[in-house]
C-alpha positions as CSV (number, residue, x, y, z in Angstrom):
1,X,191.2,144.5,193.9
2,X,189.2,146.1,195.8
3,X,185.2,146.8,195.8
4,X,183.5,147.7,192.0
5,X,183.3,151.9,191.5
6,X,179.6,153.2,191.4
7,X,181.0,156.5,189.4
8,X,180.8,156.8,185.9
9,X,184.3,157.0,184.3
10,X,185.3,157.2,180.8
11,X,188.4,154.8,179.5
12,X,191.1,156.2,178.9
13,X,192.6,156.5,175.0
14,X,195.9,156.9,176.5
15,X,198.0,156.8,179.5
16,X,197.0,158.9,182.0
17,X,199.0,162.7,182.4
18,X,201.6,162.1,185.5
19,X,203.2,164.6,186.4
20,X,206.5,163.1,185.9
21,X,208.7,165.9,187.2
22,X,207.0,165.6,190.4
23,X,207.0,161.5,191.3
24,X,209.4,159.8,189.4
25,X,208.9,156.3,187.8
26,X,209.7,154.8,190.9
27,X,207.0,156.6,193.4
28,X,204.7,156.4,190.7
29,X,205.1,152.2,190.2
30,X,205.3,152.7,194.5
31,X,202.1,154.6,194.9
32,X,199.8,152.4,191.9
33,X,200.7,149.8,193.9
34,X,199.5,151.0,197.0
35,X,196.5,152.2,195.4
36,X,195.4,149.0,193.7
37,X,192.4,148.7,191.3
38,X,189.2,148.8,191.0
39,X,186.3,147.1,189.3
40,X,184.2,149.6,187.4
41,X,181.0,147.8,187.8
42,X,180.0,144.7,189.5
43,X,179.9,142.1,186.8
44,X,183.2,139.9,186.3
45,X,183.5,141.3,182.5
46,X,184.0,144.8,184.0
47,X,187.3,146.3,183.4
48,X,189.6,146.4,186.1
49,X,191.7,150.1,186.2
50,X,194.5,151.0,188.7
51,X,192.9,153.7,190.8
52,X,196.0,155.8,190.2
53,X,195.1,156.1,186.7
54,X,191.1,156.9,188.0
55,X,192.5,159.9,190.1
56,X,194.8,161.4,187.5
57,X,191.9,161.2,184.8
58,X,188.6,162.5,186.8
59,X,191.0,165.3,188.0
60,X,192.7,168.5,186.8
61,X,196.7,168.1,186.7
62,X,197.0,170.9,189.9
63,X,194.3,169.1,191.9
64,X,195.4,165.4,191.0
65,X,199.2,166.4,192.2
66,X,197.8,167.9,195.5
67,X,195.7,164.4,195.6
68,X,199.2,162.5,195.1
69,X,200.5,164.6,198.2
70,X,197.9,164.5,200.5
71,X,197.8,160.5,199.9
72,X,201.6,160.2,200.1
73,X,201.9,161.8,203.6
74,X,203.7,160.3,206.5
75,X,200.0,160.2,208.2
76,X,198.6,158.0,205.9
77,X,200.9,155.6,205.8
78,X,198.4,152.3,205.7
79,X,197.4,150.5,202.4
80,X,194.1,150.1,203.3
81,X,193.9,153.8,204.3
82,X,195.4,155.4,201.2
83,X,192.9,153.4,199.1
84,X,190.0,154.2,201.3
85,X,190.7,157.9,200.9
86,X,191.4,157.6,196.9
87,X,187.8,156.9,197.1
88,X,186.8,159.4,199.0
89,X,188.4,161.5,196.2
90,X,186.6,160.0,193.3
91,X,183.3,160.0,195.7
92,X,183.9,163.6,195.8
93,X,184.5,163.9,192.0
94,X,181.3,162.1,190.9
95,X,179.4,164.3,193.1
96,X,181.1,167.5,191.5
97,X,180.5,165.8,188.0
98,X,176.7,165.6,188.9
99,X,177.1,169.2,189.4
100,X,178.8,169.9,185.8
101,X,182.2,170.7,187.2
102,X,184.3,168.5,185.5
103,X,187.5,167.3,185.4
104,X,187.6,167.8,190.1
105,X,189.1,170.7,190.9
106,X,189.9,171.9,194.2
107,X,187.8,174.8,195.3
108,X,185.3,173.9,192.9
109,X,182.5,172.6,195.7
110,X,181.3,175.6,198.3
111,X,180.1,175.2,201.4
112,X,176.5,175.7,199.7
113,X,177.4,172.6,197.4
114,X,178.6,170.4,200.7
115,X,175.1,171.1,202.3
116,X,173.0,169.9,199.4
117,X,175.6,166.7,199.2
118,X,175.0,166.0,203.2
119,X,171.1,166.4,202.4
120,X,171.1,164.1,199.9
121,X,173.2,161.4,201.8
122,X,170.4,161.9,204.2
123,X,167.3,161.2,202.6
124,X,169.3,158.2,200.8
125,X,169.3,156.9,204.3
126,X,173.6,156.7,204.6
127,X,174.6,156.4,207.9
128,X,176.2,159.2,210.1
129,X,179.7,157.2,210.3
130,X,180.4,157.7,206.6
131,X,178.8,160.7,206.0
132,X,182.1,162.2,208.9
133,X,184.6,160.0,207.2
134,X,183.8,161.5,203.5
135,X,183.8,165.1,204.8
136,X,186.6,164.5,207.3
137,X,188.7,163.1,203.6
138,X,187.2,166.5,201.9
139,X,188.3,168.8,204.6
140,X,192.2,167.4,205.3
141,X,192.9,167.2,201.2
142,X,191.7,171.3,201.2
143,X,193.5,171.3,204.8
144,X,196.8,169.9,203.3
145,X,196.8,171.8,199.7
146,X,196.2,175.1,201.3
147,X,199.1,174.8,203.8
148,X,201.3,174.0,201.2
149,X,200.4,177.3,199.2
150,X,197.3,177.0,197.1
151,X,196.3,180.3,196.2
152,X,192.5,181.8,198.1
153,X,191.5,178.3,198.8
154,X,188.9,177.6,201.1
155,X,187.6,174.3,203.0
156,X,183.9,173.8,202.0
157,X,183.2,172.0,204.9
158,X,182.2,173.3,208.0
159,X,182.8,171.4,211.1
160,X,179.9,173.3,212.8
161,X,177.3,172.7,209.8
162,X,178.1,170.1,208.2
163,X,179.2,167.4,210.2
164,X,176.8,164.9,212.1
165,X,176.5,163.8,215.4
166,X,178.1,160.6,216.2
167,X,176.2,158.8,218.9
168,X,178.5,156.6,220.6
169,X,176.0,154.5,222.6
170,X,173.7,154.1,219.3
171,X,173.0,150.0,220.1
172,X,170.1,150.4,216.8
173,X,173.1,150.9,214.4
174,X,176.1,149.4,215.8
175,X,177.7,146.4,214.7
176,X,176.1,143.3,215.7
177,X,177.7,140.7,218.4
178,X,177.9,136.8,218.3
179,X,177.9,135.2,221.9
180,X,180.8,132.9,222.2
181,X,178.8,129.9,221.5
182,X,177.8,131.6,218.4
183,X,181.2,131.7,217.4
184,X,182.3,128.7,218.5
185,X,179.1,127.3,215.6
186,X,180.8,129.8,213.0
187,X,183.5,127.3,212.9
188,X,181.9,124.5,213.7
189,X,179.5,125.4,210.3
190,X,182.9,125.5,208.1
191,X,183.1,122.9,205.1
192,X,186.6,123.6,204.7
193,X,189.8,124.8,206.3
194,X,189.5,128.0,204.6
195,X,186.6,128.6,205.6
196,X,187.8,127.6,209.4
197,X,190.4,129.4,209.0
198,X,189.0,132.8,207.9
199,X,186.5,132.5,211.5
200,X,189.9,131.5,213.8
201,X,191.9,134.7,212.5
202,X,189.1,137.2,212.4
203,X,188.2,136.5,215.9
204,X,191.0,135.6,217.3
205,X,193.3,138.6,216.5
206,X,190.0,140.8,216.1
207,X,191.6,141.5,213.1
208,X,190.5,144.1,210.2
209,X,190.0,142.3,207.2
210,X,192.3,144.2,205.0
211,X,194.8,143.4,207.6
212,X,194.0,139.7,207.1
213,X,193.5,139.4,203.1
214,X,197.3,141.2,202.8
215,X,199.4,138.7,204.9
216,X,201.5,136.5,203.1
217,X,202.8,133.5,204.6
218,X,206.5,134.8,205.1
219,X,204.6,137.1,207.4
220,X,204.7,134.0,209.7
221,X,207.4,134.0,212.5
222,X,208.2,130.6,213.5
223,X,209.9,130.0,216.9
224,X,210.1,126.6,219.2
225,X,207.1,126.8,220.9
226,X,204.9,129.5,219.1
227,X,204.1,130.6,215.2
228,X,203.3,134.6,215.2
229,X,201.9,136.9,212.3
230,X,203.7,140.1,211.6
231,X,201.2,142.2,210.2
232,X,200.3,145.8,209.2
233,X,197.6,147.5,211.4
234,X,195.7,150.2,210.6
235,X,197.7,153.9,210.3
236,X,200.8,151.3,209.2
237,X,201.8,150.3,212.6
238,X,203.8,146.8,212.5
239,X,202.6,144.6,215.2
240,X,203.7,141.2,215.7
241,X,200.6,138.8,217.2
242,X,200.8,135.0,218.3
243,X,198.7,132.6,217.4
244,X,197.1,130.4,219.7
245,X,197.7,126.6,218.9
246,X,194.7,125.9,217.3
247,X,194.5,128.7,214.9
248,X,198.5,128.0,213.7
249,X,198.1,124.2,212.9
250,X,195.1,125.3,210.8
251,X,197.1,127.6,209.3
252,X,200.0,124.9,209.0
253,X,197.4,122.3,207.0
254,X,196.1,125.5,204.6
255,X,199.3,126.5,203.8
256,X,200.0,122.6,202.4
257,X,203.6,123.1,202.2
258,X,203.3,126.6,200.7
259,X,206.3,128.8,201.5
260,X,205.5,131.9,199.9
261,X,202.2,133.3,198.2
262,X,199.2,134.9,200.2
263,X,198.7,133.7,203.4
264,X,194.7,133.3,202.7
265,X,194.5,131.6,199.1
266,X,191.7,129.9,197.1
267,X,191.8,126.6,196.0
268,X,193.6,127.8,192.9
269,X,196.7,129.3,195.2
270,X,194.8,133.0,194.2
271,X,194.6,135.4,197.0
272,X,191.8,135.9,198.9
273,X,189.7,139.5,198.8
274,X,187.5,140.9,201.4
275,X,184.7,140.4,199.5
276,X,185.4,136.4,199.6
277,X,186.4,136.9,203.2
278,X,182.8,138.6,203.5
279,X,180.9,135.7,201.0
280,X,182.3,133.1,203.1
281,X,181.4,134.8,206.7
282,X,177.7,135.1,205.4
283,X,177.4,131.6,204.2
284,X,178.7,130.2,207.7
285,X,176.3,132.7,209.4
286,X,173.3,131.5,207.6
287,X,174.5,128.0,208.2
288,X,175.0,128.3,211.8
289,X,171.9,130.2,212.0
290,X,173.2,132.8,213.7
291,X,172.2,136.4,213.1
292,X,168.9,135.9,211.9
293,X,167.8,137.9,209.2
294,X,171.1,139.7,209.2
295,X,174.6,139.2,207.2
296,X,178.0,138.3,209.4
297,X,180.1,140.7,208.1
298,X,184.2,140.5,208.5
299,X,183.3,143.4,211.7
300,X,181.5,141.2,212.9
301,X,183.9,138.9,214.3
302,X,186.2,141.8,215.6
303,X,183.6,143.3,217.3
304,X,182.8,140.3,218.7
305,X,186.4,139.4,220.3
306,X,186.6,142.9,221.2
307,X,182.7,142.7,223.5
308,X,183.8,138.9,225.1
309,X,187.3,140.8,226.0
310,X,184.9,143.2,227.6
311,X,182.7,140.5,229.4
312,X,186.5,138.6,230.7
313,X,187.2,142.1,232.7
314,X,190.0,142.4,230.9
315,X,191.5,145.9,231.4
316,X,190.4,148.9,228.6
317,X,193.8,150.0,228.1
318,X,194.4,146.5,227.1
319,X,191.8,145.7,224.7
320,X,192.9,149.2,223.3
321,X,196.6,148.3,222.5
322,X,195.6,144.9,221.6
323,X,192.4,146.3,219.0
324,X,194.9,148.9,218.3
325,X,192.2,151.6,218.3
326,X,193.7,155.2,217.9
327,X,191.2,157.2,220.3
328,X,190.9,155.4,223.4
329,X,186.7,156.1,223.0
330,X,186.4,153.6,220.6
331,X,187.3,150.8,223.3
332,X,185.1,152.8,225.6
333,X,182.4,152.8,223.0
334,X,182.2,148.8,222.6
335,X,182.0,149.0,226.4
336,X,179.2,151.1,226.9
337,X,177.0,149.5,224.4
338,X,177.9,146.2,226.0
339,X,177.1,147.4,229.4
340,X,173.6,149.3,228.3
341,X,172.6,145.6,226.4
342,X,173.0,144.1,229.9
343,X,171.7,147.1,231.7
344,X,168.1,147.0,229.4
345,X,167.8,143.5,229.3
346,X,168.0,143.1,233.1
347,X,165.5,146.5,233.6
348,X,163.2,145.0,231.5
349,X,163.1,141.7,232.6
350,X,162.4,142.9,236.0
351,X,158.9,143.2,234.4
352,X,158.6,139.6,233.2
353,X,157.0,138.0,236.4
354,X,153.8,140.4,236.4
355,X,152.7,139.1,233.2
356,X,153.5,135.4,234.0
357,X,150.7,133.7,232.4
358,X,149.7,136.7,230.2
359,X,150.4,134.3,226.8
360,X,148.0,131.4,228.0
361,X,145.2,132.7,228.0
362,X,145.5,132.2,223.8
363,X,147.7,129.1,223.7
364,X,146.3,127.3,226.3
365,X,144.2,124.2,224.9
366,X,140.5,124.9,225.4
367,X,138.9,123.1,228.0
368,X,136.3,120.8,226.7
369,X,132.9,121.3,226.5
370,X,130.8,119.9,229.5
């Protein structure tokens, strides 16, 4: 299950409308569970609702079938894609509901309507990153349904207009970096081998958690010598990664002679979600005292591993097939905010020995009257 909604939605009296002639019984059970759920709230008494079900109720039968398509389409082929952009969708829907046009339609938001949304985003002080991803979601579903023949249909967003600038050497709102010795206190802060264990795989495979909370343990590939994961990456590409020593004999002890089940379990043999996985990584933060001030998030740790790659030399084109990052200025993007960190701290310490004994003159004990 994955996080709680913050839409309004109305439960349903009945089964949702399917368009049965279109996805048979077997898609359908297929794509719900690809989808997953949802919590529609934040309190554990919450009902829990397959987003399927969410997308065929808060839109119109055409629309929710183009939906269906667009999410079914060779190109979004990840889990943890599909279910990112089904909430994009039902973003998109409570935002069209706030403006009285409901059940979402396509074509029902202009380009007037996508303005106002970006404005608001804005003064509500959401960052530029998923401001693009939302309108990049918006554009390809209007991209998608009118290639495939929807009648006068037009895409309300405007690449020109509406879409913000993405600074790629922001260092105010990137993701934060541990130093290696930071890490190495992460897992030294653990109280149990979960908790050990959720540090080691993070940073080690600079994993994405999604990636992480899905394995189960016959993803494991045991050969003399070395224990490897086989794991789904983002954009569904199958990679198989070894584990170091360390990090498979703590897997080996968590596992307790489990042979099957989630790879990452709760005492209770339940699976572990990301927002345990993120729980956990903010408790060990605040107990290594690392971070001050600031949460250590599941990112965290793979931007970490990807920066101390960085600081190794090891080669871009490496860290990019091993990070398995799509556009090769993502990797060159950790690089250049690493590089700037060292570059401003080293500029500005130039300045440090003309103000030498600057703090002193107010910490200094007074000297004692004659």
């Amino acid at each position: 299950m994955d996080e709680p909604s913050r839409l309004p939605a109305v439960r349903m009296e009945s089964a949702p409308d399917l368009p049965g002639a279109a996805i048979g019984e077997e898609v359908a059970d297929h794509l719900r569970a690809e989808l997953g759920t949802v919590r529609l709230g934040y309190r554990p008494s919450d009902p829990v609702v397959s987003r399927l079900d969410l997308l065929a109720e808060i839109c119109d039968r055409d629309t929710f079938g183009a939906v269906i398509r667009w999410l079914s389409s060779g190109r979004r082929q990840s889990r943890a894609t599909r279910r990112a952009y089904a909430d994009d969708v039902r973003h998109w829907a409570g935002f069209a509901a706030e403006l009285g046009r409901a059940p979402f339609c396509l074509g029902s938001l202009s380009r007037a309507d996508v303005t106002a949304w970006r404005l608001v985003q804005e003064s509500r002080g959401a960052s530029g990153r998923s401001m693009a991803r939302r309108l990049s979601s918006l554009s390809s579903l209007h991209d998608q349904a009118a290639r495939q023949g929807w009648p006068g249909l037009v895409n309300p967003v405007d690449a020109q207009d509406h879409r913000p600038r993405i600074d790629r050497q922001d260092t105010s709102s990137a993701t934060p970096v541990l130093e290696v010795a930071e890490v190495q206190a992460m897992a030294a802060a653990a109280g149990s081998v979960l908790e050990a264990l959720v540090v080691l795989l993070l940073y080690t495979l600079a994993g994405r958690v999604s990636e992480m909370c899905a394995l189960d343990l016959d993803a494991r590939v045991i050969r003399p010598g070395r224990v490897s994961l086989d794991l789904t990456r983002k954009g569904g590409k199958q990679r198989i990664l070894p584990l170091p020593a360390a990090v498979a004999g703590l897997l080996e002890v968590h596992a307790a002679g489990r042979a099957s089940g989630p790879l990452l379990a709760n005492p209770a043999g339940s699976r572990v979600d990301r927002f345990a996985v993120d729980r956990i990584l903010t408790r060990l933060g605040r107990r290594a005292g690392v971070l001050a001030g600031r949460d250590v998030t599941p990112h965290v740790m793979r931007a970490s591993r990807i920066t101390h790659m960085i600081d190794a030399g090891e080669p871009l084109a490496e860290i990019q097939a091993f990070a398995d990052h799509a556009d090769p200025s993502t990797t060159i993007g950790y690089f250049t905010r690493r590089k700037a960190a060292e570059r401003n701290a080293r500029l500005v310490d130039a300045t440090n020995d003309l103000f030498t004994d600057i703090t002193d003159r107010w910490t200094a004990p007074e000297c004692p009257p004659r």
